[in-house]
DRENDREN-649841 format. One record per residue: residue in one letter; residue number from 1; x negated, y, z of N, C-alpha, C in turn. Coordinates in steps of 0.05 Angstrom, whole numbers, padded with zeros to 5 digits. Example, Ala and Ser with C-alpha at 12.3 -4.5 7.8 and 13.67 -1.06 7.14 Angstrom:
<recs>
 resn resi     nu     nv     nw    cau    cav    caw     cu     cv     cw
    a    1 -00264 -00114  00156 -00246 -00090  00156 -00264 -00066  00156
    s    2 -00257 -00045  00142 -00273 -00021  00143 -00258  00001  00157
</recs>
This chain:
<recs>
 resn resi     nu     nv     nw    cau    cav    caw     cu     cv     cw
    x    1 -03188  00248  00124 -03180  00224  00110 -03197  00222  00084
    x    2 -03203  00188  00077 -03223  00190  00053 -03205  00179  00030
    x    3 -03210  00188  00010 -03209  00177 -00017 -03233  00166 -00036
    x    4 -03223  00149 -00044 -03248  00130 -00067 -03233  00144 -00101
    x    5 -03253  00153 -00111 -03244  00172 -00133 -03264  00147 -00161
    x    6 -03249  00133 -00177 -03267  00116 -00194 -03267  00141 -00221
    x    7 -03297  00129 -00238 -03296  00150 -00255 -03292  00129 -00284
    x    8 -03279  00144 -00310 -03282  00135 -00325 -03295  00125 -00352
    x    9 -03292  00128 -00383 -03301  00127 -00405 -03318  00145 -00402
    x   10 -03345  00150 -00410 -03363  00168 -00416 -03385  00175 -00391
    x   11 -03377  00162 -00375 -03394  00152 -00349 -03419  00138 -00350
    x   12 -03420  00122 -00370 -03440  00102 -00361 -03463  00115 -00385
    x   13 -03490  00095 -00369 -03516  00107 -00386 -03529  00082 -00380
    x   14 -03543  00067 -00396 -03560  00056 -00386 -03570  00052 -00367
    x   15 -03588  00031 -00344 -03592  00026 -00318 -03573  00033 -00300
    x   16 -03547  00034 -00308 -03535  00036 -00280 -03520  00017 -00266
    x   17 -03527  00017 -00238 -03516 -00008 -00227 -03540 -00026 -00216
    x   18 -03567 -00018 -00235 -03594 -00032 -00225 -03605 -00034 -00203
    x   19 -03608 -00016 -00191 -03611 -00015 -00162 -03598 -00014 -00142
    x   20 -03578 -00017 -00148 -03555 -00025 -00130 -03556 -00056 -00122
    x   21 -03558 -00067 -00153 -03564 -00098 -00152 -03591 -00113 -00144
    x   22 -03610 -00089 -00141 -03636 -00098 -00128 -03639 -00088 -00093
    x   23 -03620 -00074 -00088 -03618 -00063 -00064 -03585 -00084 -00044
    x   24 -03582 -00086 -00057 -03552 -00108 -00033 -03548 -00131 -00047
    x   25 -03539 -00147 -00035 -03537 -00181 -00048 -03501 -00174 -00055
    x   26 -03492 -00155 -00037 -03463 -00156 -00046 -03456 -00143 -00072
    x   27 -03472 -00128 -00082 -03475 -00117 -00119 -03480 -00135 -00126
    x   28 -03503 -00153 -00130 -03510 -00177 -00147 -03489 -00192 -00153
    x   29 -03474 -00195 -00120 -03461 -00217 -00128 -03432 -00208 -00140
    x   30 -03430 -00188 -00145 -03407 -00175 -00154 -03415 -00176 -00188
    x   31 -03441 -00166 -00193 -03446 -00170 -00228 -03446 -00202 -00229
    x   32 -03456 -00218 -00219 -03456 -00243 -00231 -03431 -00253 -00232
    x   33 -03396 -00247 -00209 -03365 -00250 -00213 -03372 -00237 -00238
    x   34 -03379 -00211 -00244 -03360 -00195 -00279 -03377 -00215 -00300
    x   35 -03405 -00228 -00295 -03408 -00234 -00317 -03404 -00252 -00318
    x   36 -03391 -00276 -00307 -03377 -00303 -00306 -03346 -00291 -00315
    x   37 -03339 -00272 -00307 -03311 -00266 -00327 -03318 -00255 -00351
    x   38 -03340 -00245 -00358 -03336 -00232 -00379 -03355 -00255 -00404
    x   39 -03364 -00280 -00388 -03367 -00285 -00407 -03393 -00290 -00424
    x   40 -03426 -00268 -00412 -03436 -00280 -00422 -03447 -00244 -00401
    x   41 -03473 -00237 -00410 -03491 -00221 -00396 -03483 -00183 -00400
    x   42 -03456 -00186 -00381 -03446 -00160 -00380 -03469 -00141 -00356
    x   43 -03489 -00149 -00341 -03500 -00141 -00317 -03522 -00127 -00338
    x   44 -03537 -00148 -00362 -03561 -00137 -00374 -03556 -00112 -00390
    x   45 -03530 -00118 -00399 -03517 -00091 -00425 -03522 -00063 -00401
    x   46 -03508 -00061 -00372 -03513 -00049 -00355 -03540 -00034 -00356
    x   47 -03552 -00056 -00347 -03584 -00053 -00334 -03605 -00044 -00352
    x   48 -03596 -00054 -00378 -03620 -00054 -00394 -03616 -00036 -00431
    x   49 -03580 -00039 -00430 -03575 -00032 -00457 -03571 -00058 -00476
    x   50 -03581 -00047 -00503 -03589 -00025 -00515 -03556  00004 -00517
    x   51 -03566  00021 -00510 -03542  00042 -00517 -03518  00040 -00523
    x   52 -03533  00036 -00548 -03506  00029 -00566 -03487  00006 -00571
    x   53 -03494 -00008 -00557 -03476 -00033 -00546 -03461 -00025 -00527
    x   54 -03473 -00010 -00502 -03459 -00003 -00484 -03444  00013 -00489
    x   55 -03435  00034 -00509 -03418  00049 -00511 -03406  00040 -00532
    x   56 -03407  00016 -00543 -03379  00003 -00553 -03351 -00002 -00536
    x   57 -03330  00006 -00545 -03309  00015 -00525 -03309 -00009 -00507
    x   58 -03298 -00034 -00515 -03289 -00065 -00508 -03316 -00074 -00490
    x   59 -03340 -00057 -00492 -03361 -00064 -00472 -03362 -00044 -00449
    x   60 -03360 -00020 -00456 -03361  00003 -00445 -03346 -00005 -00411
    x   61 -03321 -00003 -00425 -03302 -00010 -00413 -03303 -00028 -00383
    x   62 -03313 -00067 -00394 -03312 -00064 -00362 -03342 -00075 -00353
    x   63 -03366 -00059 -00363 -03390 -00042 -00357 -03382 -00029 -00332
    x   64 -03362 -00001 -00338 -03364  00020 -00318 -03344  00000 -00298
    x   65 -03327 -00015 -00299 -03311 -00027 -00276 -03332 -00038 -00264
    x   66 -03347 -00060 -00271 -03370 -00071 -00254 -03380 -00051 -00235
    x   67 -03393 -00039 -00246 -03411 -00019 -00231 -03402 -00006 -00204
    x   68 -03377  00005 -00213 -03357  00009 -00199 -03345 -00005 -00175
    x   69 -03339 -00030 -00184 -03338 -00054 -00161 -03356 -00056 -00144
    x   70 -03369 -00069 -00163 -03409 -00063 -00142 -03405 -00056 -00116
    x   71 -03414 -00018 -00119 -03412  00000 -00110 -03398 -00002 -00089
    x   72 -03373 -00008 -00092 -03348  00004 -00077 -03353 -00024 -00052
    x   73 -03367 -00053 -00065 -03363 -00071 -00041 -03389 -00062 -00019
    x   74 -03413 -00053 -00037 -03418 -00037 -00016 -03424 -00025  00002
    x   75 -03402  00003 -00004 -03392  00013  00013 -03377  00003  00034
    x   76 -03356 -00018  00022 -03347 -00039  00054 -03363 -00050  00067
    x   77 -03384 -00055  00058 -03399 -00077  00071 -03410 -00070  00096
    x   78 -03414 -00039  00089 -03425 -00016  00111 -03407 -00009  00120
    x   79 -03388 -00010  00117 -03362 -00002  00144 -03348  00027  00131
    x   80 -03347  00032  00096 -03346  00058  00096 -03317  00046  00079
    x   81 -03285  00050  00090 -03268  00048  00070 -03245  00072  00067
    x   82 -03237  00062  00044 -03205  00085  00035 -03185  00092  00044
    x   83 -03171  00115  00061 -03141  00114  00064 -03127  00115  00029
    x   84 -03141  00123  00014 -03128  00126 -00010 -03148  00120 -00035
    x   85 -03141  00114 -00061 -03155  00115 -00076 -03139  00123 -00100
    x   86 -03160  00122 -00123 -03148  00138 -00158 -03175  00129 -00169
    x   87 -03163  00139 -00194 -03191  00131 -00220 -03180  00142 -00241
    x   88 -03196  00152 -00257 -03194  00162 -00281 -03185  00146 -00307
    x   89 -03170  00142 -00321 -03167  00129 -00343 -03174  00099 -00332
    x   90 -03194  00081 -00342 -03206  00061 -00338 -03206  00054 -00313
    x   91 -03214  00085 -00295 -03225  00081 -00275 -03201  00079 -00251
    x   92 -03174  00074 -00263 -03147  00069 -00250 -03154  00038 -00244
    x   93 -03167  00022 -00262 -03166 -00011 -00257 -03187 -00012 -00241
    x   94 -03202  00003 -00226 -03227 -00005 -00208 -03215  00011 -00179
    x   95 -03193  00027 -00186 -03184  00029 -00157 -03160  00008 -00152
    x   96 -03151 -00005 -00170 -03135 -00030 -00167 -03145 -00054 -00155
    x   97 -03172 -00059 -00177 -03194 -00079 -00154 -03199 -00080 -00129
    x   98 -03203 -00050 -00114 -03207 -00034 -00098 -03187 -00039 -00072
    x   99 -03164 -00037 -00086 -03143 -00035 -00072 -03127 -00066 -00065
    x  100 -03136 -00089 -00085 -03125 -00112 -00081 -03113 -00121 -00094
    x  101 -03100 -00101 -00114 -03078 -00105 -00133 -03084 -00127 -00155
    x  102 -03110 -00124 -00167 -03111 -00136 -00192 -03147 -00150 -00178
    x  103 -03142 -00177 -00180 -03171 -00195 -00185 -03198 -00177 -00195
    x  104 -03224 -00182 -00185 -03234 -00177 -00207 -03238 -00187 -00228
    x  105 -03239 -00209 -00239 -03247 -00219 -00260 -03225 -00211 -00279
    x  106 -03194 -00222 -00271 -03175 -00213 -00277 -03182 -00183 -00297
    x  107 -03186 -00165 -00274 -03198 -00134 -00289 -03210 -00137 -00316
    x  108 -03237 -00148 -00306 -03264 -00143 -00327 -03247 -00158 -00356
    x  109 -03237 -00175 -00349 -03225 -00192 -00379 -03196 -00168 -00384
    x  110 -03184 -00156 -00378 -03163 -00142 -00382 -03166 -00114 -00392
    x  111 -03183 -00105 -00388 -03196 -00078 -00397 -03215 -00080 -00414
    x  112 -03228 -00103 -00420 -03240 -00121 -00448 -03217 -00110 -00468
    x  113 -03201 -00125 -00463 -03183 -00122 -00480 -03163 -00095 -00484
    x  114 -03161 -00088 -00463 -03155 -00054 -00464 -03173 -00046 -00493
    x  115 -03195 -00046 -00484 -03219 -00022 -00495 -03209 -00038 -00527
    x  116 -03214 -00060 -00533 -03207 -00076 -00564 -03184 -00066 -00576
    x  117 -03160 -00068 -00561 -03131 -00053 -00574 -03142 -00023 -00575
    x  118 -03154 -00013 -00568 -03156  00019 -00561 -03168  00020 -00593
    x  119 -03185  00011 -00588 -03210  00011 -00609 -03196  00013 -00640
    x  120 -03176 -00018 -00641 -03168 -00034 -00662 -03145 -00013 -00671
    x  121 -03126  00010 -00651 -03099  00024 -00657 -03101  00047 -00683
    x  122 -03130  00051 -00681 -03140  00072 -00697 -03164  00074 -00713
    x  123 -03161  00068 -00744 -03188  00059 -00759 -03206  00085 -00751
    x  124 -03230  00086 -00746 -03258  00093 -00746 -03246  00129 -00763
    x  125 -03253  00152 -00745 -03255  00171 -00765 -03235  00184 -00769
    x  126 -03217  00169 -00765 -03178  00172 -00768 -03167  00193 -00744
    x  127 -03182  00187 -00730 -03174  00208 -00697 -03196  00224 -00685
    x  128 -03196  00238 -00666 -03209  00258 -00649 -03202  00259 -00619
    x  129 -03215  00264 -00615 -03210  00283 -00581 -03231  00308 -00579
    x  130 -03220  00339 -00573 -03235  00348 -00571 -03231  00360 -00540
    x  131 -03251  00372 -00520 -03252  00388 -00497 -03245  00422 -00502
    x  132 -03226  00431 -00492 -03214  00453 -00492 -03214  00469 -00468
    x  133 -03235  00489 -00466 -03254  00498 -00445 -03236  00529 -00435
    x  134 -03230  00534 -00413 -03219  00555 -00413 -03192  00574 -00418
    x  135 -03181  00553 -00425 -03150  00556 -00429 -03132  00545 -00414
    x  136 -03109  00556 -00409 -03086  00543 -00385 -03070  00514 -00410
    x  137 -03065  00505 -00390 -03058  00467 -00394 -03029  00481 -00413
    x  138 -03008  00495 -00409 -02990  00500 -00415 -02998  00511 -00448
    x  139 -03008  00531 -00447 -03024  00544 -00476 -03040  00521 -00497
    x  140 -03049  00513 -00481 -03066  00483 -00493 -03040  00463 -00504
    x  141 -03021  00460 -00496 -02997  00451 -00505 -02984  00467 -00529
    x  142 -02982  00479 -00526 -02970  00503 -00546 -02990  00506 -00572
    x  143 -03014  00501 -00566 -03039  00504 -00596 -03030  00473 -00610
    x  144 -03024  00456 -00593 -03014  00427 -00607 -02994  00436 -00618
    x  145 -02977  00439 -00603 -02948  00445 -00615 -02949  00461 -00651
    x  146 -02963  00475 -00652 -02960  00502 -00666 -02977  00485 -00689
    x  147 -03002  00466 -00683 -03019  00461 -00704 -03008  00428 -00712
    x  148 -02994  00416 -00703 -02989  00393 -00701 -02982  00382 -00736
    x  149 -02967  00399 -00754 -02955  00396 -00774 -02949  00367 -00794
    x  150 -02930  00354 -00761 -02929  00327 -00770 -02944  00309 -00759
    x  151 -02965  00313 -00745 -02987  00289 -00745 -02988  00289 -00714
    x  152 -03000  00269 -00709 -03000  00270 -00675 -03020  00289 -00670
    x  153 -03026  00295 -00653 -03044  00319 -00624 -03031  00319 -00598
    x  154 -03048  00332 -00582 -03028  00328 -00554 -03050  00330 -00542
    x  155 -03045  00350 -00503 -03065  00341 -00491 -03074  00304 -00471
    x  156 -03088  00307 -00475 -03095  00271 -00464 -03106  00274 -00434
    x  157 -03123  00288 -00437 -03130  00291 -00406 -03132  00318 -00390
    x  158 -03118  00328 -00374 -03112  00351 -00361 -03130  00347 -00332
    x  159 -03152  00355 -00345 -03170  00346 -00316 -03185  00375 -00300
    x  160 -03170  00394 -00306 -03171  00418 -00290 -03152  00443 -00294
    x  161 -03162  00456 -00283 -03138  00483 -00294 -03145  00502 -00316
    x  162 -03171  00494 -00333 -03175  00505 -00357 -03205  00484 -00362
    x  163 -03193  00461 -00354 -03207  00447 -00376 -03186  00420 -00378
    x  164 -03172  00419 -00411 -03167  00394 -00414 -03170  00385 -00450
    x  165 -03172  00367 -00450 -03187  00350 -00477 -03164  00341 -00494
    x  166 -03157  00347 -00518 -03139  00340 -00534 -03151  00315 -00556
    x  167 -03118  00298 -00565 -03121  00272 -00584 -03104  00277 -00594
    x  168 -03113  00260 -00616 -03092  00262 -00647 -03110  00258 -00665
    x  169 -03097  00253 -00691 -03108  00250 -00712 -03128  00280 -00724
    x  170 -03152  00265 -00741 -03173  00287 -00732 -03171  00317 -00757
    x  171 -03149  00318 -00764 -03146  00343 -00776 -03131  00358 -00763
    x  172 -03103  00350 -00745 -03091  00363 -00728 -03111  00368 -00703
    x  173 -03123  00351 -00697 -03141  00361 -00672 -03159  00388 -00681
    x  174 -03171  00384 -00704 -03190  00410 -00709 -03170  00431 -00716
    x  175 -03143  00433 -00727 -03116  00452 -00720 -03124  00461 -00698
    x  176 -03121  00452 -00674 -03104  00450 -00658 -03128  00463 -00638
    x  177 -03150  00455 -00643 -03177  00471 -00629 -03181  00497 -00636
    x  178 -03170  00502 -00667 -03180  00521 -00677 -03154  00547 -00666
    x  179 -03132  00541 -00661 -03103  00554 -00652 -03107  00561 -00622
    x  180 -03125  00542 -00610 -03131  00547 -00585 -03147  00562 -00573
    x  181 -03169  00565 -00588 -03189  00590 -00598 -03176  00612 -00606
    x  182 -03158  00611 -00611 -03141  00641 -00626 -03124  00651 -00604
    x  183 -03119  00630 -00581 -03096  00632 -00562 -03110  00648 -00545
    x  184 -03145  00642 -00540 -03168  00652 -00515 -03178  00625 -00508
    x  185 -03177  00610 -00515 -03202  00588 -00504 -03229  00596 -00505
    x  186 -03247  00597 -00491 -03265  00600 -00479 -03284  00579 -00510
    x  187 -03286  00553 -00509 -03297  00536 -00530 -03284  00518 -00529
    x  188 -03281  00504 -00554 -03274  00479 -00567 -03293  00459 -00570
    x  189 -03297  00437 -00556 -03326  00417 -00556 -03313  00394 -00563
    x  190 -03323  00382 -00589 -03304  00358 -00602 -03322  00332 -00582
    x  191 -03310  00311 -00580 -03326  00288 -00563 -03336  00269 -00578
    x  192 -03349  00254 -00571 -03362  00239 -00585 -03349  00208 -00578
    x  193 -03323  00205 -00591 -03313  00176 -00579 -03296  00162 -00603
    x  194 -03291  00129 -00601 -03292  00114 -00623 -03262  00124 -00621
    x  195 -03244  00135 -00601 -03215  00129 -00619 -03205  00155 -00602
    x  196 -03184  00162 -00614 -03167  00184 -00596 -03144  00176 -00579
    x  197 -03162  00175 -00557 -03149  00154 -00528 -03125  00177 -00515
    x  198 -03096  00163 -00497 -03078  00171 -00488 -03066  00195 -00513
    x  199 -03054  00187 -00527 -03041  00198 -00543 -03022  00178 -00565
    x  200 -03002  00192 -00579 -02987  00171 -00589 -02996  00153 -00601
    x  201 -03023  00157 -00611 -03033  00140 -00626 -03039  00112 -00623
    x  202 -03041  00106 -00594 -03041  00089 -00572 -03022  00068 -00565
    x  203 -03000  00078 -00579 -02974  00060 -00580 -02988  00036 -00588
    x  204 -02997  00027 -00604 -02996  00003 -00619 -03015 -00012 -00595
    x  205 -03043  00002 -00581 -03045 -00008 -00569 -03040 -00021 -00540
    x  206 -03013 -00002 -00534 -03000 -00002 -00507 -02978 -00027 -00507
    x  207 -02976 -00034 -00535 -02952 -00054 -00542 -02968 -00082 -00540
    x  208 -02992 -00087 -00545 -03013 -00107 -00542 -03010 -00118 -00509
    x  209 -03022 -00090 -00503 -03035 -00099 -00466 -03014 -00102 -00452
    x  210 -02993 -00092 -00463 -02967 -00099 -00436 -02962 -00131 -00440
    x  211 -02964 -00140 -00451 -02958 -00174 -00438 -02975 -00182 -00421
    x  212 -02999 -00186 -00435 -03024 -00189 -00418 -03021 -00178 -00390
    x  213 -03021 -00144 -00392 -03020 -00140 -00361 -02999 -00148 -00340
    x  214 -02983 -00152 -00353 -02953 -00160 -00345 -02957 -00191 -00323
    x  215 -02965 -00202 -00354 -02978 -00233 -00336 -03003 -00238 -00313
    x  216 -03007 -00219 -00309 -03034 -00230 -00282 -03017 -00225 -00257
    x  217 -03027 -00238 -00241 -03022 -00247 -00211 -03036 -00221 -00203
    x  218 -03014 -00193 -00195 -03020 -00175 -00182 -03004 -00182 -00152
    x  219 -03021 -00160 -00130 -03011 -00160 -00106 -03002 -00137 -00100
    x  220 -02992 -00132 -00083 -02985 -00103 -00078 -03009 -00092 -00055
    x  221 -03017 -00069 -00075 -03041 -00055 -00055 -03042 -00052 -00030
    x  222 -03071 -00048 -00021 -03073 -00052  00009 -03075 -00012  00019
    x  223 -03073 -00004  00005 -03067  00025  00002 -03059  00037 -00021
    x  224 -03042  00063 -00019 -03042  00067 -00040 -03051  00080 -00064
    x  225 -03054  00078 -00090 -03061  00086 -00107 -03052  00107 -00130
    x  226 -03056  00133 -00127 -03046  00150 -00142 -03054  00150 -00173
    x  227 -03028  00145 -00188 -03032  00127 -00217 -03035  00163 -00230
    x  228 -03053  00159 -00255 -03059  00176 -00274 -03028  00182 -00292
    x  229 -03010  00164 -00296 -02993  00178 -00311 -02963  00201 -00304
    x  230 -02958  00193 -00279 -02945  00214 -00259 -02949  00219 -00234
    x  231 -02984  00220 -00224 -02990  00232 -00195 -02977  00221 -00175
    x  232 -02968  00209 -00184 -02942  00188 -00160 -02963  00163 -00147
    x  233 -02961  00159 -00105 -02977  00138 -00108 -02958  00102 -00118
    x  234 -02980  00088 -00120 -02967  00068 -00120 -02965  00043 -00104
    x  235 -02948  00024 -00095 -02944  00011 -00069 -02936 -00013 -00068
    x  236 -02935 -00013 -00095 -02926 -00045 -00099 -02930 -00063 -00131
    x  237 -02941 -00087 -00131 -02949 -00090 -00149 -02939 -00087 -00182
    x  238 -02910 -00086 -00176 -02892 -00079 -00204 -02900 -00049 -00206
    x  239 -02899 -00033 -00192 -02901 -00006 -00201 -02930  00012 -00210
    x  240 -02952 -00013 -00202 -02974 -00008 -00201 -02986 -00014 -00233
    x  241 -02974 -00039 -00245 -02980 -00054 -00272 -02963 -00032 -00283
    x  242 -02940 -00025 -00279 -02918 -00010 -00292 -02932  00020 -00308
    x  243 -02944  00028 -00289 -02964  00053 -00293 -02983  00049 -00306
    x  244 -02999  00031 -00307 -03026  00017 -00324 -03017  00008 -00355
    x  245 -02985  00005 -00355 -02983 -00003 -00387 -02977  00024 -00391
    x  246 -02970  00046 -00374 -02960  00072 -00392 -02980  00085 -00396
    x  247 -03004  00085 -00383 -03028  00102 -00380 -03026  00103 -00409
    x  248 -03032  00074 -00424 -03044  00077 -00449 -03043  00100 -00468
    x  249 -03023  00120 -00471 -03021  00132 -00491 -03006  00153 -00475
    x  250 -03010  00164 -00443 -02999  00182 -00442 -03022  00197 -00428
    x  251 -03013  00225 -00425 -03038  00237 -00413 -03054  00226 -00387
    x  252 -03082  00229 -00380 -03084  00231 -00358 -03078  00259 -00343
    x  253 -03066  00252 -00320 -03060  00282 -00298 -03076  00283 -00285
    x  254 -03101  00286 -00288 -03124  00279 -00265 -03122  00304 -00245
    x  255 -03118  00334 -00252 -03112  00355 -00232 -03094  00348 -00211
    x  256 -03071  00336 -00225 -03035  00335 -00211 -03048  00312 -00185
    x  257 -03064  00284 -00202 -03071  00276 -00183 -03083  00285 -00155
    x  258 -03110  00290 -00161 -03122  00305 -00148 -03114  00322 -00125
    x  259 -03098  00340 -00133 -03079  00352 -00123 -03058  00335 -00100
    x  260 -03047  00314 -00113 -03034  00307 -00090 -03044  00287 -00073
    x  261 -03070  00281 -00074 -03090  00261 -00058 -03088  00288 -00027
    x  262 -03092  00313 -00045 -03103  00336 -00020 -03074  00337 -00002
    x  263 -03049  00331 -00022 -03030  00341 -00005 -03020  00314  00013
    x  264 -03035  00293  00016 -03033  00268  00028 -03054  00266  00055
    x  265 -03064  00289  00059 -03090  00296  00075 -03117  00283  00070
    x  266 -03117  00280  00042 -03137  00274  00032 -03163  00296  00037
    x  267 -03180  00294  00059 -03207  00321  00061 -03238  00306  00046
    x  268 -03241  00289  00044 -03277  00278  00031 -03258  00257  00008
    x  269 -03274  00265 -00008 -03272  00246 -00039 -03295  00231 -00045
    x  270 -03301  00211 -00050 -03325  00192 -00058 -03317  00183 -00083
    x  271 -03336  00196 -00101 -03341  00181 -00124 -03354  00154 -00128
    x  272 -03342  00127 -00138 -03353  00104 -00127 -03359  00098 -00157
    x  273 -03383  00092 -00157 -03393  00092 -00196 -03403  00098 -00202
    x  274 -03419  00101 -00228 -03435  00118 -00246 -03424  00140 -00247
    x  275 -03440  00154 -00256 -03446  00186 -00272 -03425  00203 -00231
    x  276 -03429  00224 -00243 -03418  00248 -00222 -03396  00274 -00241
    x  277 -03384  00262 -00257 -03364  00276 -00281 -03333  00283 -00258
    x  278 -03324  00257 -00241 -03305  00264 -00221 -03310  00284 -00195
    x  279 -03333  00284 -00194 -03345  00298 -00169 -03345  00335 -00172
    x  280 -03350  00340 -00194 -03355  00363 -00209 -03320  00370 -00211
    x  281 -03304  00355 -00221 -03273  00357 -00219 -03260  00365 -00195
    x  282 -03275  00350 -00181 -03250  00350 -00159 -03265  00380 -00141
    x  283 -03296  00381 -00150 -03306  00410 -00132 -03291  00438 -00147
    x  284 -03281  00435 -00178 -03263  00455 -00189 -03237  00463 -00175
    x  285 -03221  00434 -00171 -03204  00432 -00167 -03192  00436 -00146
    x  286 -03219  00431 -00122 -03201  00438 -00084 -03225  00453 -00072
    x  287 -03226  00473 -00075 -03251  00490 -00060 -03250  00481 -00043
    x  288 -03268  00475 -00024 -03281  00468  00004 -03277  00440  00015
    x  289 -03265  00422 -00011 -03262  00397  00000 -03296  00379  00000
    x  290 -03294  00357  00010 -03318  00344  00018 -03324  00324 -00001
    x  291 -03342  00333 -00022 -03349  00315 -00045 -03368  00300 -00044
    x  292 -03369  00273 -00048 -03387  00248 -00041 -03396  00238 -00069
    x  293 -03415  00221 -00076 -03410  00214 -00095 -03431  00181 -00087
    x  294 -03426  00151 -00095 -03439  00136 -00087 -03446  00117 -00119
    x  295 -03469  00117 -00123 -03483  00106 -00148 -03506  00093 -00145
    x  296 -03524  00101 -00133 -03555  00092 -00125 -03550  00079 -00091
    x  297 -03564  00066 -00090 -03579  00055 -00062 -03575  00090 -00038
    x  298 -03597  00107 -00050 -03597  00136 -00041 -03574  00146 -00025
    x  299 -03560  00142 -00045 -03534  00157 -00034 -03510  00150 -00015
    x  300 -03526  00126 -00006 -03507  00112  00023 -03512  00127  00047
    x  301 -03540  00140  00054 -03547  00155  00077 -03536  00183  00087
    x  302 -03523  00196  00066 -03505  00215  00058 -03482  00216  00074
    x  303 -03468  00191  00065 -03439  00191  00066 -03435  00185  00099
    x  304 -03453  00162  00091 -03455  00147  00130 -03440  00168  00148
    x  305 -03449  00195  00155 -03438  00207  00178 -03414  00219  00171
    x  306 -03409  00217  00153 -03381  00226  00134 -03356  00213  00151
    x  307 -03359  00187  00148 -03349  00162  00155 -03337  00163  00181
    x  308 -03363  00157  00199 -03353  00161  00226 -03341  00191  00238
    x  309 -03345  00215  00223 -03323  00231  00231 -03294  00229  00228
    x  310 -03293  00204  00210 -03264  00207  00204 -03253  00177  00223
    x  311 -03269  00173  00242 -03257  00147  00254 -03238  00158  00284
</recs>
């Protein structure tokens, strides 16, 4: 059985998505839908940059969904689809696309605005996220706990069994790295990002996007989708938006996910997107499972026989 695994924030680089869009008319015509929703030349920020535009959150954001979409139509186009799908953070609204639940355009303008509340919840400097290399998820809880003294921390993303990334405000976070290090963490690697995403800090911006998300014309998926905030899949379109306003500020479970994709008979995972950050996860996470990953033109010849074993 296949899964479509979307990836999130910190994914994208420059040119990606370019040859995808020079290689199928069904990419093209998928960047020219995001940039008629978005508005004005979301394909060139892609293709061409500059950088640092692109890794402005409110661009970033639905940059990697495009690409993503792209990608994933495809893969249909060639006959290659999902018994199941997931996505990382962001990358939850491109298995929604994916799945039927949410428009695209719908998306690319909704995760616009995601990334803006994200951005807007927490002035510049005020917060952190750091990567916490080598320590059990439970212990990594306990270095928050112990260093927290008042202020938010917490882990945000639990995306293996000794690797997960802590948020909070950025004196408790350097606490809270530094307690973790004292616990046996392996290293503390602070990230390089504009806000300290899934954490309380997030409230303000989770109180924003729930109307918004609330209001679009969702459907209920054409499979289901295992949501980031309790590994649970989802099957209907209330419970699917329901999970997308809580994401905001609660951890991602990307292991728990993961995990129960396998216990759904989930055996080959395709990364549908930029970068290969989910691919590397999920090879931690399920020894001997069948890791795909689809980004370039290249990497369709790969999967191809993947496909028809599972028909």
């Amino acid at each position: 059985m296949i899964a479509f695994v979307f990836p999130g924030q910190g994914s994208q680089s420059v040119g990606m998505g370019r040859a995808l869009a020079d290689a199928f008319p069904e990419a093209r015509a998928a960047f020219d839908e995001a940039d008629a929703a978005f508005g004005g030349a979301l394909s060139r920020l892609c293709f061409e940059g500059p950088a640092d535009q692109l890794t402005l959150t409110e661009r970033t954001q639905p940059a990697i969904l495009a690409v993503s979409t792209a990608a994933c139509r495809v893969l249909n186009a060639h006959g290659v689809d999902a018994a199941w799908v997931a996505g990382h953070s962001l990358g939850e609204y491109s298995a929604h696309v994916a799945a039927g639940t949410l428009r695209f355009g719908d998306a690319v303008r909704i995760v616009r605005q995601r990334g803006r509340y994200m951005q807007e919840a927490v002035p510049v400097g005020q917060g952190a996220m750091t990567a916490i290399l080598g320590l059990e998820a439970d212990l990594v809880r306990q270095a928050c706990e112990d260093a927290a003294e008042g202020e938010v921390v917490s882990p945000a993303n639990i995306n293996a069994w000794d690797q997960v990334v802590i948020a909070g405000t950025a004196g408790a976070v350097k606490r809270a790295s530094d307690r973790a290090k004292a616990l046996g963490a392996k290293r503390a690697i602070p990230l390089s990002v504009s806000a300290p995403f899934h954490c309380a800090l997030m409230r303000p911006a989770e109180d924003r996007l729930a109307p918004e998300l609330r209001a679009l014309a969702a459907q209920d998926p054409r499979m289901p989708v295992v949501a980031n905030v309790d590994a649970e899949p989802k099957r209907t379109a209330a419970a699917a938006v329901d999970a997308l306003v809580r994401q905001v500020s609660a951890p991602v479970l990307w292991e728990a996910v993961v995990r129960r994709l396998a216990s759904e008979g989930v055996t080959t995972y395709v990364e549908v997107g930029p970068g290969r950050v989910l691919s590397g996860l999920v090879k931690k996470i399920l020894k001997g499972a069948t890791v795909l990953a689809f980004g370039e033109p290249r990497d369709l010849d790969p999967i191809l026989p993947h496909v028809r074993s599972h028909r």
